[in-house]
C-alpha positions as CSV (number, residue, x, y, z in Angstrom):
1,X,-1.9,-22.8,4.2
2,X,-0.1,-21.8,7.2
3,X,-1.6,-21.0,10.7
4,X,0.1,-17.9,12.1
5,X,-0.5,-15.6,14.8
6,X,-0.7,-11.5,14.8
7,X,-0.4,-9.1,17.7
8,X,-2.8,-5.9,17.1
9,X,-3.1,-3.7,20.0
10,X,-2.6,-6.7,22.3
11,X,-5.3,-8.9,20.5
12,X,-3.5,-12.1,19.0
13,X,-5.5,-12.5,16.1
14,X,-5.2,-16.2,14.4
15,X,-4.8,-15.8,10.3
16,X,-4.5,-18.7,7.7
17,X,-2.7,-17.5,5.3
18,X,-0.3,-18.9,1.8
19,X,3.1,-20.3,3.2
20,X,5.0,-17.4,1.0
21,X,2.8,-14.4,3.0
22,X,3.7,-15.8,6.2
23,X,6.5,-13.1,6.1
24,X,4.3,-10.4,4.3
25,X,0.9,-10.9,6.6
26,X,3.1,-10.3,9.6
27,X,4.7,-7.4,8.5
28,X,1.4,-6.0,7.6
29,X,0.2,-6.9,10.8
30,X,2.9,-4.9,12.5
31,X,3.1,-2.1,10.5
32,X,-1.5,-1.6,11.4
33,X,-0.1,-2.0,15.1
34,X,1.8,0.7,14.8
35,X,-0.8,3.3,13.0
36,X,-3.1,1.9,15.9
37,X,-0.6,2.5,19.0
38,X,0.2,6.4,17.3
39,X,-3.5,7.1,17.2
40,X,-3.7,5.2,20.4
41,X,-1.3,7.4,21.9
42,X,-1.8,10.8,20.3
43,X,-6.2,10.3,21.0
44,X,-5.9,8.6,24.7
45,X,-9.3,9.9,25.1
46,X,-11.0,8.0,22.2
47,X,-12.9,4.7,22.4
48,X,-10.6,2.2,20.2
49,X,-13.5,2.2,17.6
50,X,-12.8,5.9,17.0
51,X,-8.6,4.9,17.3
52,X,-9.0,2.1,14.8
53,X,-11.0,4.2,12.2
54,X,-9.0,6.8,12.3
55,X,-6.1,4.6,11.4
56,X,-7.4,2.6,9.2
57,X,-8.8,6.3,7.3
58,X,-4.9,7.2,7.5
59,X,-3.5,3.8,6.0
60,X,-6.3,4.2,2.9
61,X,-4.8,7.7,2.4
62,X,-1.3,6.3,2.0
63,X,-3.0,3.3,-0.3
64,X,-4.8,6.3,-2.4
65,X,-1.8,8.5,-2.5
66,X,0.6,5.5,-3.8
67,X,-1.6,4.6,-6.1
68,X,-2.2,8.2,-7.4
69,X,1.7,8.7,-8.1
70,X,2.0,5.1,-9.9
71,X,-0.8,6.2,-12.2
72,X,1.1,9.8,-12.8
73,X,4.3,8.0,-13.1
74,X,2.9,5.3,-15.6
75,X,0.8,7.9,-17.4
76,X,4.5,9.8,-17.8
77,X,6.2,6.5,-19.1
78,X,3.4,6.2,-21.8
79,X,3.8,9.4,-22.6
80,X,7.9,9.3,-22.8
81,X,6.7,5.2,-25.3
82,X,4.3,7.4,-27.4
83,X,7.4,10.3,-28.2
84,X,9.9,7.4,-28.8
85,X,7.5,5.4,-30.6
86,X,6.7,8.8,-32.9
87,X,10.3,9.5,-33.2
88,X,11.2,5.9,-34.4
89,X,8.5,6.0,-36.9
90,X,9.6,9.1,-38.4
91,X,13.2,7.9,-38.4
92,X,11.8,4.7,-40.2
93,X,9.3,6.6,-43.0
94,X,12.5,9.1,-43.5
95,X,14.7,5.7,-44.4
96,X,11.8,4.7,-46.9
């Protein structure tokens, strides 16, 4: 385990984390930063509770949405398996 550091709207935040995330955690880090300063900047108004929600509710839509095309896209590759896997067997029972 590695001791790193993360800056998150100017909060270092100390993380333990594997040797091979070190690279990973900190471009996590930056890329939550960054929702936070747009919502910081676009809701000036808002307590950072409200800011940090708000991003966080905007990151899980990007997780959800991701995950939503890799299940279309691997529910269409199954699909395309199923046809060639058909197609093959018909080829193999008209060789028989």
């Amino acid at each position: 385990m590695e001791s790193i550091k993360v800056n998150i709207m100017g909060k270092q935040i100390p993380l333990r984390v594997e040797e091979s995330e070190v690279e990973n955690t900190r471009n996590i880090a930056q890329y939550v930063d960054e929702k936070f300063r747009l919502y910081r900047n676009q809701l000036s108004n808002q307590p950072d509770s409200t800011v940090m929600i708000l991003a966080c509710l905007s990151i899980a839509e990007e997780v959800f949405e991701l995950r939503s095309k890799l299940q279309h896209q691997h529910d269409k590759e199954s699909e395309l398996m199923d046809h060639v896997n058909k197609k093959l067997e018909d080829f193999v029972n008209e060789l028989s």
